[in-house]
C-alpha positions as CSV (number, residue, x, y, z in Angstrom):
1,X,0.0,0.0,0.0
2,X,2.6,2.4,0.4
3,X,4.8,1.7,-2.1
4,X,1.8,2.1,-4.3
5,X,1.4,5.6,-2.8
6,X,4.5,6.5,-3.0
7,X,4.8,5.6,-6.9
8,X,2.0,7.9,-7.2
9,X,3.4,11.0,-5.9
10,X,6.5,10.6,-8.0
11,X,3.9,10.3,-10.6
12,X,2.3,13.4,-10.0
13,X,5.8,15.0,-9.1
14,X,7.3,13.9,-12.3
15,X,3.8,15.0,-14.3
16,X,3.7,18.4,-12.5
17,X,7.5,19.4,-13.7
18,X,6.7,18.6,-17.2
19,X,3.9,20.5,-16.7
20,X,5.6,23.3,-15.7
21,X,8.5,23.3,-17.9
22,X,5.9,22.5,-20.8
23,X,4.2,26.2,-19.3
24,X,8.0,28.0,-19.5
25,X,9.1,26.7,-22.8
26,X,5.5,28.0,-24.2
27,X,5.5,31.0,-22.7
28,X,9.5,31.6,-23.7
29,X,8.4,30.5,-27.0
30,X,5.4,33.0,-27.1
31,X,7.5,36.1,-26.2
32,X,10.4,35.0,-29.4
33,X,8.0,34.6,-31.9
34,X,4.6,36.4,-31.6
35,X,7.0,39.8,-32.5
36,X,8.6,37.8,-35.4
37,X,4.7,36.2,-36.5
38,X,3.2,40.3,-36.4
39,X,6.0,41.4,-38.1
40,X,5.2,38.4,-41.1
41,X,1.3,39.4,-40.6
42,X,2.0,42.9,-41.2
43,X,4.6,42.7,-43.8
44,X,2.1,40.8,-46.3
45,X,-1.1,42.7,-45.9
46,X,-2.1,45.5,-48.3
47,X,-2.3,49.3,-47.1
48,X,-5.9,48.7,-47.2
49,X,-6.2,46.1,-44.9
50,X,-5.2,48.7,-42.2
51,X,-8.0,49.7,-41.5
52,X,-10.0,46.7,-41.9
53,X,-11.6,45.7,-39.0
54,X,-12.2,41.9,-39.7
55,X,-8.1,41.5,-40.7
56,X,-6.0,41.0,-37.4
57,X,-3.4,38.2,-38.8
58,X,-4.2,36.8,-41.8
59,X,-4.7,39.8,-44.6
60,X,-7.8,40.0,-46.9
61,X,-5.4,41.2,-50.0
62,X,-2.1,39.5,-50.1
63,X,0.5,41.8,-50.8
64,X,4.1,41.9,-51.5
65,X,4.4,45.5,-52.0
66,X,5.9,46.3,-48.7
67,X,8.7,43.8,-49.7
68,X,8.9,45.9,-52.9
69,X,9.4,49.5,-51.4
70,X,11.2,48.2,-48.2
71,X,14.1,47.1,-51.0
72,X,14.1,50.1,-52.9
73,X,13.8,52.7,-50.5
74,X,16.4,50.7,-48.2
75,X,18.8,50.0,-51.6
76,X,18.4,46.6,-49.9
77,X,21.2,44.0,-51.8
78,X,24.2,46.8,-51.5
79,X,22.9,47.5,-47.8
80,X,23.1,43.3,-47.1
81,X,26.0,42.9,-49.3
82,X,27.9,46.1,-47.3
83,X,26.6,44.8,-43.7
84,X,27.6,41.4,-44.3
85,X,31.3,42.2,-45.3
86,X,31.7,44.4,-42.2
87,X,30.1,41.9,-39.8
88,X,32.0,39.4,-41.5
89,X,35.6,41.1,-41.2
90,X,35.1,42.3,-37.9
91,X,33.3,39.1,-36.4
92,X,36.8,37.3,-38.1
93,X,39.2,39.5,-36.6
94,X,37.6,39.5,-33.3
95,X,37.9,36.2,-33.0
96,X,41.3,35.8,-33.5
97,X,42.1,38.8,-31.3
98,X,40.4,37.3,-28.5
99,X,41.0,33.7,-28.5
100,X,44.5,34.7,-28.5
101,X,44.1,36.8,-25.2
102,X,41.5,33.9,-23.8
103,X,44.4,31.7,-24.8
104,X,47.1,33.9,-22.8
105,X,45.0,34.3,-19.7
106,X,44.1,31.1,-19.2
107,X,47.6,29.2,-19.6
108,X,50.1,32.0,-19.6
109,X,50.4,33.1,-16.1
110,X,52.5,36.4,-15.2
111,X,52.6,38.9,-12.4
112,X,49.6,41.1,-12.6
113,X,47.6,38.5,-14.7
114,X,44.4,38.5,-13.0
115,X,44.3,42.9,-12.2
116,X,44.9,42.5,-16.0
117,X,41.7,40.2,-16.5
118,X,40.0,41.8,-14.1
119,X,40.1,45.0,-16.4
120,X,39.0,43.3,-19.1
121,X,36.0,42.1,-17.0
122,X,35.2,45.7,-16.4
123,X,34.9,46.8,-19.7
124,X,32.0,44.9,-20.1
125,X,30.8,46.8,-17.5
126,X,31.5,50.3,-18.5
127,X,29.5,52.0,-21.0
128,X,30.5,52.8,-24.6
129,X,29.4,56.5,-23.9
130,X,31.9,57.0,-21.3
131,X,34.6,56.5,-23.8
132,X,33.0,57.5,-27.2
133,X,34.3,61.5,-27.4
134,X,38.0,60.8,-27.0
135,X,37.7,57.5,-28.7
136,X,36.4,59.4,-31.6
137,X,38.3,62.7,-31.7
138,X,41.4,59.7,-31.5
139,X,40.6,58.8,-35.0
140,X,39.2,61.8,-36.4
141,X,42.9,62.9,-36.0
142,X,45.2,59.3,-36.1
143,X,48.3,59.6,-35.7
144,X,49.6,56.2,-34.3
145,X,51.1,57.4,-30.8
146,X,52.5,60.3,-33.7
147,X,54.3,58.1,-36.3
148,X,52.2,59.2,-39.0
149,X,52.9,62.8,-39.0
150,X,56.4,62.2,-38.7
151,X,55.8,60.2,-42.7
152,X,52.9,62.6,-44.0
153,X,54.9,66.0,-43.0
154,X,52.5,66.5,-39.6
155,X,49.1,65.5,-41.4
156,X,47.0,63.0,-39.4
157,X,44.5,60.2,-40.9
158,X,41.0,60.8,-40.5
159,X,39.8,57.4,-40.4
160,X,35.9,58.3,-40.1
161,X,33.3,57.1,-42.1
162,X,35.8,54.1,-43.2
163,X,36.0,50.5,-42.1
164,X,39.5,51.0,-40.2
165,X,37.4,52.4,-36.7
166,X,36.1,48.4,-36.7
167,X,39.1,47.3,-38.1
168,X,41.6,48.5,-35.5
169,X,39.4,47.8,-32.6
170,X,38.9,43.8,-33.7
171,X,42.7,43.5,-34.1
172,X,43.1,44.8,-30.6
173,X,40.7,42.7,-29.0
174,X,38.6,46.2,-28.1
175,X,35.7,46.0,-29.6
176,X,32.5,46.0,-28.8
177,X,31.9,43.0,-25.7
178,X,35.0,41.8,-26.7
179,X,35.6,41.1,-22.9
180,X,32.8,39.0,-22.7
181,X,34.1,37.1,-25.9
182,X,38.0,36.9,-24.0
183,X,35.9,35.6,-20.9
184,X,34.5,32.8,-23.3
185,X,37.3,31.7,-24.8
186,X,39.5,31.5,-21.0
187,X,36.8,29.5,-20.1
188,X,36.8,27.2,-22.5
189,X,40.7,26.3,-22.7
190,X,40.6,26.2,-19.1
191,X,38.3,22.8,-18.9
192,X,41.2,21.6,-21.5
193,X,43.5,19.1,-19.6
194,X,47.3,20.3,-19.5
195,X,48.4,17.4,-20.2
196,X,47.3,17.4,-24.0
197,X,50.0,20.4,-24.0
198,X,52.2,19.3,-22.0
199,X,52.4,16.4,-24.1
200,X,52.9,18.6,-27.2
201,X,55.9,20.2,-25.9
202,X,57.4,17.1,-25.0
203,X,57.1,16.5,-28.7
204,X,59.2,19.8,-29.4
205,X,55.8,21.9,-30.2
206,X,55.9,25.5,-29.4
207,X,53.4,27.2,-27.5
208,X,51.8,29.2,-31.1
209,X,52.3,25.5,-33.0
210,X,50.3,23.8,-29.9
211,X,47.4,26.9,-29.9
212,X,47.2,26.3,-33.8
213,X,47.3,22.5,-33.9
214,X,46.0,21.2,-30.5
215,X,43.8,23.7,-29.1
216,X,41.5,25.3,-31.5
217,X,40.8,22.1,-32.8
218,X,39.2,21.2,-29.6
219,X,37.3,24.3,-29.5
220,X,34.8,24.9,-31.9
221,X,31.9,25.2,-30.4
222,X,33.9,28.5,-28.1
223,X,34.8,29.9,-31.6
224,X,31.2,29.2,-33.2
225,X,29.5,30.9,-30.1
226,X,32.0,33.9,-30.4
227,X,31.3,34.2,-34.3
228,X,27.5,34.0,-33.6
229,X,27.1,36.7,-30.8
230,X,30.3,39.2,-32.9
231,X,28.7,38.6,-36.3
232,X,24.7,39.6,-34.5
233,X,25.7,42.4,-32.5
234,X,27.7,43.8,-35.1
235,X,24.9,43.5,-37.9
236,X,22.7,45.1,-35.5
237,X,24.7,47.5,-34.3
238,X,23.6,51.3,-34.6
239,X,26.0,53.2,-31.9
240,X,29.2,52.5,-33.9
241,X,28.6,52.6,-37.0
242,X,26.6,55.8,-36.8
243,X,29.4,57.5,-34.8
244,X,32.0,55.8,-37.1
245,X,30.0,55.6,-40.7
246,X,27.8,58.7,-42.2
247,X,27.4,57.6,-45.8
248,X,28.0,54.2,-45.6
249,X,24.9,51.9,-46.5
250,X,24.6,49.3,-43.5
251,X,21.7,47.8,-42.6
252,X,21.0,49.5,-39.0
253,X,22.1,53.0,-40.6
254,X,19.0,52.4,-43.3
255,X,16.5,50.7,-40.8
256,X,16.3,53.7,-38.5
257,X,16.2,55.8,-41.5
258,X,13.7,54.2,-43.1
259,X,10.6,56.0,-42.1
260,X,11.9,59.5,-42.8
261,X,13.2,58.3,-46.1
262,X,9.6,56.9,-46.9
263,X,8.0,60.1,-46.0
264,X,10.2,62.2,-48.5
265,X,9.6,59.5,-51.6
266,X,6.2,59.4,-51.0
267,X,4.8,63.2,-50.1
268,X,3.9,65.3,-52.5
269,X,3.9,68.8,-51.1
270,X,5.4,70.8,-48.1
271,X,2.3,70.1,-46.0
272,X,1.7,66.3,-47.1
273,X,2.4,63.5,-44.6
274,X,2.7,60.2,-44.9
275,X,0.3,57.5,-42.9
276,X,2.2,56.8,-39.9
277,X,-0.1,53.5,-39.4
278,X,1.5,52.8,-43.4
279,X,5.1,53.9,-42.2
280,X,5.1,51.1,-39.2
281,X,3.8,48.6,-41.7
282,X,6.5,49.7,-43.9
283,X,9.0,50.1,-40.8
284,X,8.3,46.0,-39.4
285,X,8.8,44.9,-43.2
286,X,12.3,46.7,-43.1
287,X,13.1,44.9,-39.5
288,X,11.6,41.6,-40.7
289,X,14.2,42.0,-44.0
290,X,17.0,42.7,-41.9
291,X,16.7,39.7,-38.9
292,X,16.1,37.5,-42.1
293,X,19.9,36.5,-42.7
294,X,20.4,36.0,-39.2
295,X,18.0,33.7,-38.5
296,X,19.2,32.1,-41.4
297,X,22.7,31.5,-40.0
298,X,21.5,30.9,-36.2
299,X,19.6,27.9,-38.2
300,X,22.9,26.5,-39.4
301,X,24.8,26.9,-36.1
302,X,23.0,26.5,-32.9
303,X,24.1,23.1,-32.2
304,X,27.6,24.9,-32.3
305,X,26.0,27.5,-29.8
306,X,23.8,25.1,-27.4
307,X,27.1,22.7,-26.8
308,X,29.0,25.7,-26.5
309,X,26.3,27.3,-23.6
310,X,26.8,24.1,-21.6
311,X,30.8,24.1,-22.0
312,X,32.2,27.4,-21.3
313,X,30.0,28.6,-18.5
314,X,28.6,31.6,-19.3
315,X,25.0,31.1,-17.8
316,X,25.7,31.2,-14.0
């Protein structure tokens, strides 16, 4: 009799968590997509069926005309083709930055080594803004701690509205939550046994010919999760490359200047204004256009990503 009771509570214990994670995963699930799922709804109706009171997801005159304007307006394949070569070249160089540094903190040990890490831990911490006006007025005027004057006859680079601002900052393991990536990759070398290298250099390996040939074999799933999260927050990016870029075509530069760019192709007159009910329609086509490719890549590697979640310990 009791053992009979006490297989049903587990029963009901075991039933009740599934229950409850079945609730979180739902809700979670809810909260992701129901943007995305408006987004597709809206993107597809016609400008009529704004006003139509019987239309709330599924529109009464298919449209692709949204798609259309959102593409011209936006000069959409330059902007992706533009977007993806920056978020390609600094995700790269990021990377490489950074998993060196992870590398060198983890194994590499010196006096000072953990105030040094401990700086690096801050700067994900400390807000861009704090840093941006002497960050900027630095390359507005680059001189390269004065070496380039001293070859151009005391004229400075002004490397604004180029791609060396990202360029420079990914080689130096400074850009943007590139602690957070350094913090990954130390991490992940850390739950690598020693004795893997230490068997290398008994071999005669150095310590760059063990990084290159024992170590970043063994840790993809690091370097995928750094790629994902460098290549996304770049792409979406609109501090930097607005401060940085002014006439460059990247993809957050003409998302938040899509409305305004809308209003001047389509009024007529000094007075005219565009429906601003038509201008969010037009607005979540744009957004839905440019979350398309990453969703596209996140499809390709999240097995990378959720093996690399559990591994290197950045959730708790």
């Amino acid at each position: 009799m009791q053992a009979s009771k006490f297989l049903a509570i587990e029963w009901w214990k075991r039933w009740l968590w599934s229950f409850v994670r079945l609730v979180l995963v739902a809700g979670l699930a809810f909260v992701i997509l129901f943007p995305i799922l408006q987004k597709i709804s809206t993107s597809i109706k016609d400008k009529t069926d704004l006003y139509s009171p019987i239309v709330i997801w599924v529109p009464e005159h298919f449209s692709l005309d949204n798609f259309r304007q959102v593409i011209t307006i936006m000069d959409y394949w330059p902007t992706l083709g533009n977007t993806f070569l920056l978020s390609s070249l600094t995700t790269l160089l990021t990377a490489i930055s950074c998993a060196l540094a992870g590398y060198g903190f983890s194994r590499l040990k010196f006096k000072g080594s953990n105030l040094l890490f401990m700086g690096v831990m801050l700067t994900i911490l400390v807000p861009p803004t704090t840093i941006l006006i002497p960050v900027y007025l630095n390359l507005k005027d680059f001189t390269l701690m004065g070496l380039i004057p001293l070859l151009t006859g005391g004229k400075s680079l002004n490397l604004l509205n180029t791609y060396w601002p990202f360029i420079l900052t990914s080689l130096t393991a400074n850009s943007m939550k590139a602690g957070l990536y350094i913090f990954i990759f130390r991490q992940f070398f850390r739950g690598i046994p020693m004795e893997v290298e230490e068997a290398a250099y008994i071999d005669g390996a150095g310590i760059g010919k063990t990084f290159l040939r024992i170590i970043l074999p063994n840790t993809v799933p690091a370097i995928m999760t750094v790629l994902l999260f460098s290549f996304v927050w770049q792409w979406n990016d609109s501090f930097y490359t607005t401060t940085y870029l002014t006439t460059s075509k990247v993809m957050s530069i003409q998302l938040s200047s899509l409305p305004y760019n809308l209003g001047i192709m389509l009024s007529d007159g000094a007075n005219s204004k565009v429906d601003p009910f038509y201008q969010s329609m037009v607005q979540d086509t744009g957004i839905l256009l440019a979350i398309l490719p990453l969703i596209i890549i996140y499809i390709f590697v999240q097995r990378y990503f959720v093996e690399s979640i559990e591994r290197t310990g950045i959730v708790g």
